[in-house]
C-alpha positions in Angstrom: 19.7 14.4 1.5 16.0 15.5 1.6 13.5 13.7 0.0 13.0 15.5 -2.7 16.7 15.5 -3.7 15.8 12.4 -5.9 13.1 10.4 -6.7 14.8 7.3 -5.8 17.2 7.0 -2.7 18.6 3.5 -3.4 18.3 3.9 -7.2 22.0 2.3 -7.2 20.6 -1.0 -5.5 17.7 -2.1 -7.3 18.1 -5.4 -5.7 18.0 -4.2 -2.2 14.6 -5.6 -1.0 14.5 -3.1 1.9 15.4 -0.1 -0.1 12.9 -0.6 -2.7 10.3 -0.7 0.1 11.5 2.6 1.2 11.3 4.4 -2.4 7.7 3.0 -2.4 7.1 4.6 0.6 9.4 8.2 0.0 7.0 8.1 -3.4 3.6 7.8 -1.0 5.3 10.2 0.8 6.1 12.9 -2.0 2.4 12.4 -3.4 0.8 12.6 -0.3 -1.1 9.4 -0.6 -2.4 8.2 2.8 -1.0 4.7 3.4 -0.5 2.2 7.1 2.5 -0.1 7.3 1.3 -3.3 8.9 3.2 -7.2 9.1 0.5 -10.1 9.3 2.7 -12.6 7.7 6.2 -13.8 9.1 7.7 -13.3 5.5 6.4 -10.1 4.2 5.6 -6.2 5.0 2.7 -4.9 4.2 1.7 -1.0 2.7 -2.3 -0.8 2.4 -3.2 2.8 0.4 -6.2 4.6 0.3 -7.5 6.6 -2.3 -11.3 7.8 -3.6 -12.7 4.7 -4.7 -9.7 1.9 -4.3 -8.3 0.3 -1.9 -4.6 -1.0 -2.8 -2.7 -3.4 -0.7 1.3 -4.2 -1.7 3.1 -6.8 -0.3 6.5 -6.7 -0.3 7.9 -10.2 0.4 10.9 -11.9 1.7 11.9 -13.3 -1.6 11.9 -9.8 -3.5 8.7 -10.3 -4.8 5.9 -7.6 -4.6 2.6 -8.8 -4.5 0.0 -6.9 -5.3 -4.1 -6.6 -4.9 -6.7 -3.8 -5.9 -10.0 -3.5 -4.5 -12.2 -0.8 -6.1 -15.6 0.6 -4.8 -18.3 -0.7 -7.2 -21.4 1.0 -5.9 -20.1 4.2 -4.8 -21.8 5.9 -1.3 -24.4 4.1 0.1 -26.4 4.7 3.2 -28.6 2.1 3.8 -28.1 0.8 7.6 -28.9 -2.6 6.7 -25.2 -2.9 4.8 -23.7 -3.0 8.6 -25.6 -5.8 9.0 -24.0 -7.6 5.4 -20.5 -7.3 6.5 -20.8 -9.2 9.6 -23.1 -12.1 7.7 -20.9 -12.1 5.5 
């Protein structure tokens, strides 16, 4: 099956934790949104995507839950040197 066959590979086990992860990821995939895989808790995975102006990062947990958080730019570009300074005060 290629992955444009169907929009949803497990779409016959929507309680499969693991396969939902995967049709997140075949739907990044299909859009062409830029995303890292990355575990930093013992009970979760999770996908961080990037796009102009957010920041998203989905947590797909142990116990089928999805957690997720947005973070959106609020200023826009900024080029003052002095910012580099604010993150690691901060």
């Amino acid at each position: 099956m290629s992955q444009h066959d169907d929009a949803r590979f497990y779409q016959k086990h929507d309680d499969d934790r693991f396969g939902r992860l995967l049709d997140f990821l075949n739907r990044l995939d299909r859009s062409n949104v830029y995303y890292r895989i990355a575990h930093d808790r013992p009970d979760s995975v999770r996908v961080d995507v990037s796009v102009a102006g957010w920041r998203w990062e989905f947590d797909f947990m142990a116990d089928g839950l999805v957690d997720i958080e947005r973070f959106r730019s609020v200023a826009g570009v900024e080029t003052d040197p002095a910012l580099v300074d604010d993150l690691f005060r901060d």
